[in-house]
N, C-alpha and C positions, 0 to 999 in steps of 0.2 A: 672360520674353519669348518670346512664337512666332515661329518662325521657319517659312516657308512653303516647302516644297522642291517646285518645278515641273520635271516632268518634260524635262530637255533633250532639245536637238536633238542625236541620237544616229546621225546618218548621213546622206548625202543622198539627199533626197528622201522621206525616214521623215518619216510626219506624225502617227502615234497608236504607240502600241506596248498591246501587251496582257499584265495582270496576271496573271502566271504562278503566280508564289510567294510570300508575305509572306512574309521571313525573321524578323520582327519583331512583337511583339503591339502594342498601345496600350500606354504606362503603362509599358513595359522600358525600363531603364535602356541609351542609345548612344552607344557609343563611336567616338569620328571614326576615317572609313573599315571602320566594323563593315558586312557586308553585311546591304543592308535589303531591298531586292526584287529578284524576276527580270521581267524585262521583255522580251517577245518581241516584235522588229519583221517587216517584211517579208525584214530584211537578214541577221538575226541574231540570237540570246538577247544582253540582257549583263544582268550584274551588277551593280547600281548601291549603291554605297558610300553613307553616311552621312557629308555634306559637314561636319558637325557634332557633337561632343556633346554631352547634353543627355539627354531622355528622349521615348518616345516619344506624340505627340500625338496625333493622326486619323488614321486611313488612309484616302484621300480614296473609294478606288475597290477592290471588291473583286476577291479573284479568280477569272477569268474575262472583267473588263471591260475596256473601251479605255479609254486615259487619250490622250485629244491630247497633241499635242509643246505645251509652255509653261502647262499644266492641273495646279492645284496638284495632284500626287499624296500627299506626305503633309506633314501640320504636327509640327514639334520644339519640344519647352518647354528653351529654352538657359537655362544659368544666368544668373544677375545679372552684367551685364558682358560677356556674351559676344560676340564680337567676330559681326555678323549678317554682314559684306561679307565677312569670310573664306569664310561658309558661300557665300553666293553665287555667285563664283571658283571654288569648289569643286563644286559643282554640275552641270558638267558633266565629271566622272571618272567615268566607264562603262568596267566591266571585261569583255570579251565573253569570253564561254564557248560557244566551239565545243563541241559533242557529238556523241557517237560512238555506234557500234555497239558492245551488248556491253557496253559501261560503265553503263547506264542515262539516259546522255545522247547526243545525237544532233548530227550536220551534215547542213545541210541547199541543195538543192533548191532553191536559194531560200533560206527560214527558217529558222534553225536553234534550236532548244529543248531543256529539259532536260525531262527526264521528272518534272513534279510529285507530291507526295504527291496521297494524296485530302482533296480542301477537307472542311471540314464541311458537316453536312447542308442548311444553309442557302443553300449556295452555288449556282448556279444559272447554265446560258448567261443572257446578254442575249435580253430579248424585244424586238421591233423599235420598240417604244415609247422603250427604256432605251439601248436602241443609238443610235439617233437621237440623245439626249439627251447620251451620250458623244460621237460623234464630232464632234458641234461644222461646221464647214463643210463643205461636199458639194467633192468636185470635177468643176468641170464647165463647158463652153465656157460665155457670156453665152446664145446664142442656146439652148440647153438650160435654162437659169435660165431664160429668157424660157416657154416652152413649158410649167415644171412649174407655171412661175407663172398661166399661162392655164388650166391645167389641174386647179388646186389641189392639187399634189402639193407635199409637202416632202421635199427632194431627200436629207435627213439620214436618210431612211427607207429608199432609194432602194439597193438591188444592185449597183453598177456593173461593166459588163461588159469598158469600155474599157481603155487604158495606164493600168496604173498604178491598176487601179479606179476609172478615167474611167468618171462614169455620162454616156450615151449619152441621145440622143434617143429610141431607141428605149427602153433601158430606164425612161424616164419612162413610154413611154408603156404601157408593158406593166405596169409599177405603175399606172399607172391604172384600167388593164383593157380597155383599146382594141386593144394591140398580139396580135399572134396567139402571142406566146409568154409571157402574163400565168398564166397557172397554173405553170408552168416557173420565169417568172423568182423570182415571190411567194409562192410556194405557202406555207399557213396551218399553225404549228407544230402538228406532231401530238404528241397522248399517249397514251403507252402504258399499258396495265394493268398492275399489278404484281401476283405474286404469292409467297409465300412462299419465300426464298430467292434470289430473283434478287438481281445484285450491280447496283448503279447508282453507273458512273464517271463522275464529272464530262467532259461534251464541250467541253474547252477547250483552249489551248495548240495542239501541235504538230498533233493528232488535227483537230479545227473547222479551223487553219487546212490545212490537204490537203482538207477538205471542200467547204472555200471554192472554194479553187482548181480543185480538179475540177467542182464545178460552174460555175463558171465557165466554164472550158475549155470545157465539154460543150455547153451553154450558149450559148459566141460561133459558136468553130468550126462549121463545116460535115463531121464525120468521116468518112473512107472507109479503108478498108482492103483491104491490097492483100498476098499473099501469095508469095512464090518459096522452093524449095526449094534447097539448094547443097551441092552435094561440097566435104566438108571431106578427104577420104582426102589428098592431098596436104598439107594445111596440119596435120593427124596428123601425120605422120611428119617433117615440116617439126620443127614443135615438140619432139617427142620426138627428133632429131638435134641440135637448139638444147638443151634439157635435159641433153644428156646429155654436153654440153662444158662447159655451166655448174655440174655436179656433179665434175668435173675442174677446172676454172679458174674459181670461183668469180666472182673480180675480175674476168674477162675482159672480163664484159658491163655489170658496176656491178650487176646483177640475180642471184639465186641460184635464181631459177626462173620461169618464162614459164607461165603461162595463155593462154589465147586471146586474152581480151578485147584485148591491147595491137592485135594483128591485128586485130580488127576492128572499132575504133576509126582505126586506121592506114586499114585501106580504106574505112571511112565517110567521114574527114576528105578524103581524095584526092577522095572522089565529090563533096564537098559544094565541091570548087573550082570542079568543073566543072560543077555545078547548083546554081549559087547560091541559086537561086529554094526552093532546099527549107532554105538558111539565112536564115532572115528571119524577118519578123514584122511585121505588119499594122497600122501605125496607123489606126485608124478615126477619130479625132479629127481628124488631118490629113486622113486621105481619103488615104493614102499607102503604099506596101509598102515597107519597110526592108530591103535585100539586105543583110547584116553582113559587114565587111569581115573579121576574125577568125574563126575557128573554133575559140570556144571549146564541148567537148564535156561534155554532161552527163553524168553515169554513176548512174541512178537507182537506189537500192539501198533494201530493206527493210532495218530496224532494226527491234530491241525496240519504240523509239520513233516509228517509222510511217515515211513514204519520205523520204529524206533525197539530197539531191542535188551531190555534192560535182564540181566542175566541171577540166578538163583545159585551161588557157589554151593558145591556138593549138596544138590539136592537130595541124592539118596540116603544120606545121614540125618537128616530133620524129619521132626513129623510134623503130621495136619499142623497144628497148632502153629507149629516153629514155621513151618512153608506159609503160611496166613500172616503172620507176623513179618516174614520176610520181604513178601509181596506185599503186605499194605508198606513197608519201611521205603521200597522201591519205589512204588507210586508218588509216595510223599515225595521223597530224595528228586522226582524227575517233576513235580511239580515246582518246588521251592526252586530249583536249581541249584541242589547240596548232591547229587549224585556225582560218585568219583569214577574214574575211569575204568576201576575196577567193574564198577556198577554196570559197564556199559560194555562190557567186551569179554572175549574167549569163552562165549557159550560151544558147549560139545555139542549141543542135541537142542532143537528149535519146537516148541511149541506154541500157533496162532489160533488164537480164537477170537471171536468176538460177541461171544456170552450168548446175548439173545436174539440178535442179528446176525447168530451164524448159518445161518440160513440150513443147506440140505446137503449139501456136497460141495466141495472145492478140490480143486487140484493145486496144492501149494505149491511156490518155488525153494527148493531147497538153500536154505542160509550159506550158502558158500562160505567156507569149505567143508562145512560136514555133509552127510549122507545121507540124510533124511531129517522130514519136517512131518511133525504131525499137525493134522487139522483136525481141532474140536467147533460139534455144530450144534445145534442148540436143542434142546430137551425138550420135548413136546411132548404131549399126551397122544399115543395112535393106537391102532387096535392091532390085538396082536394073538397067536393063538398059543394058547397053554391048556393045556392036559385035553385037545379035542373039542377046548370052548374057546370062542374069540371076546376078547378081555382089554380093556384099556388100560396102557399100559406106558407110563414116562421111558422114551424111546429116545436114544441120540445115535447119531453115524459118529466115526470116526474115518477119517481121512489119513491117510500117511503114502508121500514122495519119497520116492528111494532113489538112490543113487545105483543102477542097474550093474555097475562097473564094479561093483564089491560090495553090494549084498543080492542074495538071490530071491526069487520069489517067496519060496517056502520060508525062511527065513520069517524075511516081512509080517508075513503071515501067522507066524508063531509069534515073534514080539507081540505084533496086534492084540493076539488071542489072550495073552499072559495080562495086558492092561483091562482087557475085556474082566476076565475073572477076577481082577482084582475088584473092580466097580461095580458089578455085580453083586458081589457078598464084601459089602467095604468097610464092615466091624473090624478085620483085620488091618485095615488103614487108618483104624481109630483107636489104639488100646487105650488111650483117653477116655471112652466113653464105657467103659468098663465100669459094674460097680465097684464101690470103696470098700474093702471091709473094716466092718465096725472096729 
């Protein structure tokens, strides 16, 4: 007896997931709940068990490819007798496997995936023929179906730029080759020569989809960058007075030692109350800008496994202490492989750093679909002038990417300015460090 296992509905609003892993050959003997594939959505890697035993039958889709939600992924030859409505029931048990830094698996950004082996040689991205052909129905308004259809376009073919991989009028018509950003959106797979020695890694999983997404991002957005530099000398010694009671009283703060980042997260989140307009995101479908009532923070970080985005729910309600706490919890969460999907997704507002390595300046890409990404770069001692004398002085840049289509310069520039003063004078991002009275 076959038994046909269709890939379920694995989260909402998840409507393909892509072929990470086969844990499984054809023809191997499976045992119920043995892990058979990894499957990577937009939400999350998970694990999907073996609703049955039996052995193994077809593997519908290789990997590298989208399988749709409800799209036989693979066939089981069940014994004689074996119960099929069990397997079915069972069908949708998906085990998610957050990944971490360091471990060879990742959280993510968004997505989160594990770091696959190298497929064999045959394996291959989707070419836009085969892609079509997987993802099954396009999304997209009637009046866009109307247009690709006057058009001759098949929307399965189709890039979308919009929520959610909403393909857009425009993007129709740019796959056409009418719109003014049709090289951009379609451009024609290149290949490379190869010569002796080079190493050729499958581009799939975790790696294609950040590609996706940045070009997307690059892509819808309208990017402008805007630059301020900030005296940290105070929130230095701020810190290193907080460290050096948390090295005495461990428990005091729940925390056993402070980095910056909780600081300023702490004064991003304060700014973004009060410019709301830089927490949002742009429905183009509606024709609409989304102000988010929450301020949940992003904290983009490089991994072994590519940029992984593990998220800080309503940052502007916690302090130092509690953002410290949150952020070591997440760390941990995406090392162990205990981060939940929540951990990994619907950040409002992106902030990348990378501490001591953050070099001098970046121009970030914005997290698609919000409107701006801050870049923090790293604190250095430089010289700098105060009251008529030049004075050394703990000095960082800030970087931040806007989304020119709905915030305006000055704007940008005001946000900036509000995080500046917070970190500046950062006793107020500390009433922890207040004395007690007796």
């Amino acid at each position: 007896m076959i038994y046909e296992f269709r890939l379920p509905d694995i989260g909402e609003g998840v409507v393909e997931g892509e072929v990470v892993r086969w844990l499984v050959r054809e023809g191997d003997p499976l045992r119920m709940d043995q892990p058979m594939v990894e499957i990577m959505t937009d939400k999350a890697t998970v694990e999907i068990p073996a609703p049955r035993a039996g052995r193994v039958g077809k593997r519908m889709f290789a990997e590298g490819q989208l399988c749709p939600v409800g799209k036989v992924l693979i066939t089981i030859e069940l014994a004689e007798g074996a119960d099929a409505e069990r397997g079915e029931k069972a069908a949708a048990k998906v085990l998610p496997s957050a990944l971490a830094a360091g471990t060879g698996t990742r959280t993510a950004a968004g997505p989160a995936t594990s770091v696959a082996p190298p497929a064999s040689r045959g394996t291959t991205p989707l070419s836009p023929a085969a892609r079509a052909r997987a993802l099954g129905p396009a999304l997209a308004t009637p009046a866009t179906r109307k247009l690709a259809r006057d058009l001759g376009v098949d929307l399965r073919g189709v890039f979308g730029t919009g929520p959610a991989a909403r393909i857009t009028s425009d993007d129709v018509r740019n796959h056409a080759g009418g719109g003014r950003g049709a090289a951009a959106a379609t451009p024609p797979p290149i290949s490379i020569a190869r010569e002796p020695g080079d190493v050729a890694i499958p581009f799939r999983g975790l790696r294609r989809r950040i590609a996706e997404n940045m070009a997307r991002s690059k892509h819808a957005a309208a990017h402008f960058l805007y630059v301020e530099e900030v005296d940290c000398t105070d929130l230095v010694a701020l810190r290193a007075q907080v460290n050096a009671r948390l090295a005495k009283d461990p428990p005091a703060m729940g925390v056993r030692k402070l980095t910056f980042l909780p600081f300023i997260v702490k004064a991003t989140a304060q700014a973004l109350r009060a410019f709301p307009q830089l927490n949002a995101a742009l429905d183009e479908a509606a024709g609409e800008i989304v102000q988010r009532k929450h301020v949940h923070m992003g904290l983009a970080t490089a991994t072994p496994a590519g940029l992984v985005v593990p998220v800080v729910r309503d940052a502007n309600a916690l302090s130092v202490a509690d953002l410290a706490k949150e952020i070591d919890r997440l760390a941990e969460a995406t090392r162990s492989g205990k981060a939940t999907r929540e951990d990994l997704s619907g950040s409002t507002f992106t902030i990348t750093s990378l501490g001591q390595l953050g070099g001098v300046l970046a121009a970030p890409i914005i997290n698609h679909p919000e409107v701006a990404i801050l870049g923090v770069h790293k604190i250095a001692k430089r010289p700098a002038v105060r009251d008529d004398a030049i004075v050394i002085r703990d000095l960082m840049n800030l970087s931040i990417s806007v989304d020119h289509r709905v915030v305006d310069g000055y704007d940008a520039a005001r946000f900036v300015a509000a995080i500046k003063e917070a970190l500046e004078a950062p006793a107020g991002l500390w009433p922890e460090q207040q004395p007690r009275k007796a």
